[in-house]
C-alpha positions as CSV (number, residue, x, y, z in Angstrom):
1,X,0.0,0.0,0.0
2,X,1.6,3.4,-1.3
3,X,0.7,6.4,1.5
4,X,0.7,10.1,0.8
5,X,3.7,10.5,2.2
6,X,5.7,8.0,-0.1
7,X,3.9,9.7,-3.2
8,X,4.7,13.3,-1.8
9,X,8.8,11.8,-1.5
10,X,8.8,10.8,-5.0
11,X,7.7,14.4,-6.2
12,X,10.2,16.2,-4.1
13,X,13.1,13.6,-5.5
14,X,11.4,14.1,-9.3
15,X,11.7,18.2,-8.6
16,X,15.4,17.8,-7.8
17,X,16.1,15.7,-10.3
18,X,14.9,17.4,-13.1
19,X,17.0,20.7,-12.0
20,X,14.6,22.3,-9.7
21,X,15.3,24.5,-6.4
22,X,13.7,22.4,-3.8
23,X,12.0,24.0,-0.3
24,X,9.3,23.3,2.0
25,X,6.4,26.0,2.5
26,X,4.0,26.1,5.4
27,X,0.3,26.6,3.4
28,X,-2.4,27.2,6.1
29,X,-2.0,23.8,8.7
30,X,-0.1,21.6,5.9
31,X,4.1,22.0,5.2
32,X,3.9,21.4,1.3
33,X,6.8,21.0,-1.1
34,X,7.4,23.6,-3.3
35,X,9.7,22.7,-6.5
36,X,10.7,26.0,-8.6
37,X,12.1,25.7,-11.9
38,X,13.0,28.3,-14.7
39,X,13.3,27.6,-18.1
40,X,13.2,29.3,-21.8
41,X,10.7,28.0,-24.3
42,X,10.4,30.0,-27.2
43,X,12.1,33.3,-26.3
44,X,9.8,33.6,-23.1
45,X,11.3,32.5,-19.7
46,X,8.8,29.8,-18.3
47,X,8.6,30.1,-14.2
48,X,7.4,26.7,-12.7
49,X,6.2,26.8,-9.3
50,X,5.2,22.8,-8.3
51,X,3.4,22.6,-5.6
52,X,2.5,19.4,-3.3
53,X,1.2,18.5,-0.1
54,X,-0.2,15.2,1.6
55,X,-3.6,15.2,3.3
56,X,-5.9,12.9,4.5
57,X,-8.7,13.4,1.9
58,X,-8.7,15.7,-0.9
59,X,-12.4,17.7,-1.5
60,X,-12.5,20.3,-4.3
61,X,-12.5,22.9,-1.8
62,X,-9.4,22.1,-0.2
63,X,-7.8,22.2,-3.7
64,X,-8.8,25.4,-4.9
65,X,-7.7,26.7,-1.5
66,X,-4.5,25.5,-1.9
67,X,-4.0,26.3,-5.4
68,X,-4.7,30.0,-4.3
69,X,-2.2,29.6,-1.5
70,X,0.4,28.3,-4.5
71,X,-0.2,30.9,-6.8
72,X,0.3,33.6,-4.3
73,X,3.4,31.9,-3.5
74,X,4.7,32.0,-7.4
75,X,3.6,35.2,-8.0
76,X,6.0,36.5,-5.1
77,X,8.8,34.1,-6.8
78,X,8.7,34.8,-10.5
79,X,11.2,36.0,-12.5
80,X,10.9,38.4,-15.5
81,X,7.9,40.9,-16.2
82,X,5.0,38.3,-16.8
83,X,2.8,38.5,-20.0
84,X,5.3,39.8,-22.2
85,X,8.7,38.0,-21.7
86,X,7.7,35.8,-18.9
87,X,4.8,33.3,-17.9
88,X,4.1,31.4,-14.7
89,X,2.8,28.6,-14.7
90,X,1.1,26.9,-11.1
91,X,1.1,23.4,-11.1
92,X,-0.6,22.7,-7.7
93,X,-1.3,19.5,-6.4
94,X,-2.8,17.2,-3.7
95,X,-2.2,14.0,-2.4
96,X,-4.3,12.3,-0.3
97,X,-5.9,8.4,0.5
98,X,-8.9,9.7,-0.5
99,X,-10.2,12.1,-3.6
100,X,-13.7,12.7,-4.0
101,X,-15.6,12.9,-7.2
102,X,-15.9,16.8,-6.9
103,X,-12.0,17.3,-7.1
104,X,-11.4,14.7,-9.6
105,X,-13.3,16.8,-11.8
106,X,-11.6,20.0,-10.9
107,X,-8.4,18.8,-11.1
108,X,-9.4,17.4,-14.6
109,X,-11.6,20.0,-16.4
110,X,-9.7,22.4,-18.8
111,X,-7.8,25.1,-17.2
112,X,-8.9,28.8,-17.6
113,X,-6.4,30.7,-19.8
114,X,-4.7,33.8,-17.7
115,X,-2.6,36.4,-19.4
116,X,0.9,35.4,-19.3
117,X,0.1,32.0,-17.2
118,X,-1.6,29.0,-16.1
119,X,-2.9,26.7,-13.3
120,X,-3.0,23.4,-13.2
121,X,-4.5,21.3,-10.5
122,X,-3.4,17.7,-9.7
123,X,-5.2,15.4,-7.3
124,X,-3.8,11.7,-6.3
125,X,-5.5,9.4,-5.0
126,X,-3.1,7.1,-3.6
127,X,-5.4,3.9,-2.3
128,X,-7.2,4.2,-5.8
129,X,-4.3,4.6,-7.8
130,X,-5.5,7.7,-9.5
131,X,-3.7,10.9,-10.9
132,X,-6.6,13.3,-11.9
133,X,-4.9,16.4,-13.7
134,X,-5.6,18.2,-16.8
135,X,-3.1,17.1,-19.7
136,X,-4.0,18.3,-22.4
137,X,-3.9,21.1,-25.4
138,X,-4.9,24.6,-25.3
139,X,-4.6,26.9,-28.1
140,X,-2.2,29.5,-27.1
141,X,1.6,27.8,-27.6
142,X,2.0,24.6,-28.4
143,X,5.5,24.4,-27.2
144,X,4.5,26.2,-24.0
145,X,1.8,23.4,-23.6
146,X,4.0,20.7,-24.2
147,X,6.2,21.8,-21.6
148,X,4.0,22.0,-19.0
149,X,2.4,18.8,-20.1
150,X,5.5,17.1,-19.7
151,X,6.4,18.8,-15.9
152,X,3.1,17.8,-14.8
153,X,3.4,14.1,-16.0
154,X,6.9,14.1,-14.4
155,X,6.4,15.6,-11.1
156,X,3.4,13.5,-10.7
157,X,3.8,10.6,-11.8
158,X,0.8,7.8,-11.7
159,X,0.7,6.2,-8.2
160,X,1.8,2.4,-10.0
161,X,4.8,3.9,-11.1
162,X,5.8,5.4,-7.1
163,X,4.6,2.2,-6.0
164,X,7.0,0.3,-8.5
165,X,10.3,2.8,-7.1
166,X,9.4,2.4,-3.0
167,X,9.6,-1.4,-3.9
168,X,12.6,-1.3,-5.9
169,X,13.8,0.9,-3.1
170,X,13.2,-1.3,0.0
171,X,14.0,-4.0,-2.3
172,X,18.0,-2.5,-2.3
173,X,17.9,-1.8,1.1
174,X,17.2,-5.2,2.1
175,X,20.0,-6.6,-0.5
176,X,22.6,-4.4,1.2
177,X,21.4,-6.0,5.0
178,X,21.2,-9.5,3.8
179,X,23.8,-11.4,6.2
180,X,26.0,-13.7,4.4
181,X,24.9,-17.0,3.3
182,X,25.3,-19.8,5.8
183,X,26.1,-23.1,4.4
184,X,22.7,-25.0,3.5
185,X,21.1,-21.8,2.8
186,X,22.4,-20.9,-0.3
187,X,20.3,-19.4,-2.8
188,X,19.4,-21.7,-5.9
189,X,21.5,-21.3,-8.7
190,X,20.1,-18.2,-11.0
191,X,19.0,-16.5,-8.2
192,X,21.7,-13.5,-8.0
193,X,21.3,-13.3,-12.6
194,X,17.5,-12.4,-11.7
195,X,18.0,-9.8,-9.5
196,X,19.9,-7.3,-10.9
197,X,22.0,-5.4,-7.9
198,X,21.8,-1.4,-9.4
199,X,19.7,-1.3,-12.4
200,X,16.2,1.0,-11.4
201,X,12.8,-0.7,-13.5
202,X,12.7,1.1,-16.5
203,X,12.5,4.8,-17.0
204,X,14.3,6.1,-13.3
């Protein structure tokens, strides 16, 4: 069973590893990880703010309040004059055992189109195995889209796929604490060729 917090480790790894700066924010009662990336598509300078938090249950209220808490907080870290040579774009999400209907469908109808940015919400629901988020085209910039497509789909991946890394995970850690064989326990012979020592599944 994959909890909140295991999903919410995997985002703050994914931020990091795809070059972002990395800090925890205190939003309202919740600490929630805050990933901040800048990048140039198409002459503009794209400002990333990800934003993710574990909670209990997500409701559609709780994730509109925290997507206004997250936007706030990009606005006051952007950099460039946005509209003209700079966008922000809010990628706000929640993770929780629980979603309910009402923020599936927030999280998955079409964002509104802001001058010079956009929102998206993401709600996982980790017992389900769910990743409700809007992923799709708009028609201002392609390019712009398919960036933030591709930040969203990163930072958040599906639940399966986090589920897939904590097990590979505990799976190393248990390798490295194995105590040597004793004679008449030796594993049968194969065993080490199946389990490969440092190769991640596929696509870490």
């Amino acid at each position: 069973m994959l909890t909140s917090e295991q999903y919410l480790g995997a985002v703050a790894e994914r931020i990091q590893r795809s070059g972002g700066r990395l800090n925890s924010v205190q939003f309202g009662p919740a600490v929630a990880v805050v990933g901040l990336f800048t990048e140039s598509v198409m002459l503009s300078t794209m400002n990333y703010c990800v934003v993710a938090c574990a909670v209990p249950e997500v409701t559609a209220a709780a994730l509109y309040d925290f997507t206004s808490r997250a936007t706030q907080h990009a606005r006051a870290n952007v950099m460039g004059t946005v509209g003209w040579t700079a966008a922000s774009v809010v990628i706000a999400g929640l993770i929780g055992q629980r979603v309910y209907p009402d923020a599936a469908q927030a999280a998955s109808a079409k964002s509104g189109n802001q001058f010079g940015g956009e929102t998206r919400m993401v709600a996982v629901d980790v017992s389900a195995g769910q990743m409700y988020a809007f992923v799709g085209g708009k028609f201002w910039g392609a390019a712009v889209q398919g960036s933030v497509n591709a930040k969203l789909t990163y930072c958040f991946p599906q639940p399966a796929e986090v589920y897939q890394q904590v097990q590979w995970q505990a799976q190393q850690q248990q390798q490295q604490q194995l105590p040597p064989a004793q004679p008449g326990q030796l594993p049968p012979p194969g065993w080490q060729q199946q389990q490969p020592q440092h190769q991640p599944p596929y696509g870490y």
